[in-house]
C-alpha positions as CSV (number, residue, x, y, z in Angstrom):
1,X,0.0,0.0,0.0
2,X,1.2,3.5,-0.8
3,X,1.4,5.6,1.6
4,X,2.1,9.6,2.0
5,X,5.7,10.5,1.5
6,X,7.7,13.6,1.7
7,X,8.5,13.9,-2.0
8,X,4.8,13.8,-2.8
9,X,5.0,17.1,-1.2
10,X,5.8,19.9,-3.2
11,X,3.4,18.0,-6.0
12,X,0.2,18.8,-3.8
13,X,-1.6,21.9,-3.2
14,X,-4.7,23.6,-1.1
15,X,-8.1,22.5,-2.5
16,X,-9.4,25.6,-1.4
17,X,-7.2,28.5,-3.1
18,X,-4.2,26.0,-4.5
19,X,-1.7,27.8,-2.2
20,X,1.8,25.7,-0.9
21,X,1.1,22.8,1.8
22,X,3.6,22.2,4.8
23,X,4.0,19.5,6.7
24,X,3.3,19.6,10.8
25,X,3.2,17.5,13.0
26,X,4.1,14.4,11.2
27,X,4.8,11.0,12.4
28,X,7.2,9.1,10.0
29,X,8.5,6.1,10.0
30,X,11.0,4.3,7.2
31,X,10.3,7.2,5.0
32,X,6.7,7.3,5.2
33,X,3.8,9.9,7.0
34,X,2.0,7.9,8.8
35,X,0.0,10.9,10.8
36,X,0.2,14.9,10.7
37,X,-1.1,17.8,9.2
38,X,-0.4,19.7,6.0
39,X,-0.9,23.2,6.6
40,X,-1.9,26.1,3.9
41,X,-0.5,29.3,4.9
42,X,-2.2,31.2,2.6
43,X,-5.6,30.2,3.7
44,X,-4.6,28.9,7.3
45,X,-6.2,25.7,6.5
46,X,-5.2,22.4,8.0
47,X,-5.5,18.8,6.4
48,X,-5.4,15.5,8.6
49,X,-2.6,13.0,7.3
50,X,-4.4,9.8,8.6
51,X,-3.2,6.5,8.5
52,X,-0.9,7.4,5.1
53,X,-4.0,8.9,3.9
54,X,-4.0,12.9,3.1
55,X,-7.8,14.4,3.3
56,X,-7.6,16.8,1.4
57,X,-11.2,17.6,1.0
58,X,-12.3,21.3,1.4
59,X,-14.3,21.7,4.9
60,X,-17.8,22.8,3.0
61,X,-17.2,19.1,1.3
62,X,-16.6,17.0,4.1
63,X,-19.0,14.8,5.6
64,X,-20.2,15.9,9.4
């Protein structure tokens, strides 16, 4: 199973206004994000990493 990695990166962007994602609070192991948040500055918007898995569905999108 892939999972998210660091080089993936600078290829993904904000859903919300496309701005640059950075990595917080990660848990890695062997390479891999297993857990953390990437983090738009330009919107302040947070994404979970969970699992491997970025969600990277805007909020108004997201089931409640």
């Amino acid at each position: 199973m892939d999972v998210m990695q660091e080089r993936y990166l600078e290829l993904l962007r904000c859903p919300t206004c496309h701005g640059e994602l950075v990595l917080r609070d990660a848990r890695e192991q062997d390479g891999e994000i297993w857990s953390g948040t990437l983090y738009c500055g330009s919107c302040e918007t947070g994404y979970d990493i969970k699992e491997g898995i970025p969600f990277l569905m805007p909020e108004e999108h997201a089931e409640g």
